[in-house]
C-alpha positions in Angstrom: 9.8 -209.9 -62.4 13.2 -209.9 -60.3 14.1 -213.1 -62.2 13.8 -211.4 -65.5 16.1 -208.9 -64.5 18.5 -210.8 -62.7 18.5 -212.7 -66.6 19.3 -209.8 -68.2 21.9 -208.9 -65.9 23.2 -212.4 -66.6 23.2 -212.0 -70.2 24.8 -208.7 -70.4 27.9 -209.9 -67.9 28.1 -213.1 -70.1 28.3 -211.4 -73.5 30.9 -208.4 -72.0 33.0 -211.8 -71.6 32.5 -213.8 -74.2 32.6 -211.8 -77.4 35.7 -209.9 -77.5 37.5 -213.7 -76.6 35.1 -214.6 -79.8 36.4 -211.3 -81.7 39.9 -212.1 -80.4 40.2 -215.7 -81.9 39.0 -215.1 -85.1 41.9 -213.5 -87.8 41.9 -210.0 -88.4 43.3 -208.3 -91.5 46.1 -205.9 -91.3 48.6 -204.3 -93.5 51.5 -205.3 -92.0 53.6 -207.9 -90.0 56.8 -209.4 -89.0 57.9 -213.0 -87.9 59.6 -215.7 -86.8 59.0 -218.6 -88.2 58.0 -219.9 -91.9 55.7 -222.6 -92.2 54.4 -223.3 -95.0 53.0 -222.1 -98.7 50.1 -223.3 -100.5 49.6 -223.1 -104.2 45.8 -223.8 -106.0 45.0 -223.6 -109.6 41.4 -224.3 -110.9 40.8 -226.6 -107.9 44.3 -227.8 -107.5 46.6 -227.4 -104.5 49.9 -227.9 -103.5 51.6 -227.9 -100.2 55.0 -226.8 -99.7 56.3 -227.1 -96.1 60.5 -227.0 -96.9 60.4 -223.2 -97.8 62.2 -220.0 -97.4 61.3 -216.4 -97.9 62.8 -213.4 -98.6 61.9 -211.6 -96.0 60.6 -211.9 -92.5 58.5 -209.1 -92.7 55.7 -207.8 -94.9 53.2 -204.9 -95.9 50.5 -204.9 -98.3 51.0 -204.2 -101.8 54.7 -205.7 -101.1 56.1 -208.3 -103.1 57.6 -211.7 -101.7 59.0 -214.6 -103.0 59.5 -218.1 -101.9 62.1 -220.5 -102.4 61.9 -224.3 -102.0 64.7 -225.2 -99.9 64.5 -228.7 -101.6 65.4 -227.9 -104.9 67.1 -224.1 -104.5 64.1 -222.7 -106.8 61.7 -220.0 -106.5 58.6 -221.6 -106.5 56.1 -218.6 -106.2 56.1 -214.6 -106.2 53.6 -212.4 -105.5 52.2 -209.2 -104.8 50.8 -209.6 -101.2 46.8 -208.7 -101.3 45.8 -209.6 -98.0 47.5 -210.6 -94.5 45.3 -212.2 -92.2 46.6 -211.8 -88.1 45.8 -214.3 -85.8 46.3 -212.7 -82.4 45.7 -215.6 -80.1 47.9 -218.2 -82.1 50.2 -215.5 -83.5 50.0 -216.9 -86.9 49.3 -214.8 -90.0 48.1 -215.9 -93.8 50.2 -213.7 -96.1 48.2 -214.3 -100.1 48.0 -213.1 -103.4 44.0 -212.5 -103.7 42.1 -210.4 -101.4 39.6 -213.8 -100.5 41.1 -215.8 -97.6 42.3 -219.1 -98.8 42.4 -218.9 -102.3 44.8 -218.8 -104.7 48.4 -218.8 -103.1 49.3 -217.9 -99.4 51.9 -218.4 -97.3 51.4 -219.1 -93.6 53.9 -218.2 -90.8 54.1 -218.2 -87.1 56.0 -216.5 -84.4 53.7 -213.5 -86.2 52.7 -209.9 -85.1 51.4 -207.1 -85.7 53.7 -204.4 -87.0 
């Protein structure tokens, strides 16, 4: 019987630990941010996708139901603008997804780093 309670005890230290580094790594959405750095935008259309990695935007910082557009630095053109839907916060890379539809990965979203939480 002292083994199965020494178990438990076990159990319960290791899963005081390991879920909020589990809850911590996964993205979180929020309703606003700010960063540093802009790396890149991806586009999809019925299954299609583009990349764009040579981008500016018009601002550095963001809150729901804001719009943003992006410009590709190769040809001077805005490329894509949006209505933000959803910002996704990635706290232990401090990255965030900034995108037009409310689903993660879909449709268009910009990612940046240098992100937090505002």
């Amino acid at each position: 019987m002292p083994v199965i309670k020494l178990s438990k005890f076990k159990l319960i230290v290791f899963l005081v630990y390991a879920l909020p580094s589990v809850t911590l790594a996964n993205p979180v959405t929020v309703k606003a941010v700010e960063w540093t750095k802009t790396d890149n935008m991806k586009q999809c259309s019925e299954g299609n996708c583009n990349t764009f990695k040579n981008i500016e935007l018009n601002t550095n910082t963001i809150e729901l139901g804001k719009n943003i557009s992006v410009i590709n630095l190769e040809t001077g053109l805005e490329i894509a603008a949006f209505q933000v839907k959803i910002i996704r916060y990635g706290r232990m890379v401090k990255m965030c997804w900034i995108g037009d539809t409310e689903a993660v990965n879909e449709g268009t979203y910009i990612t940046v780093g240098g992100c937090t939480q505002k």
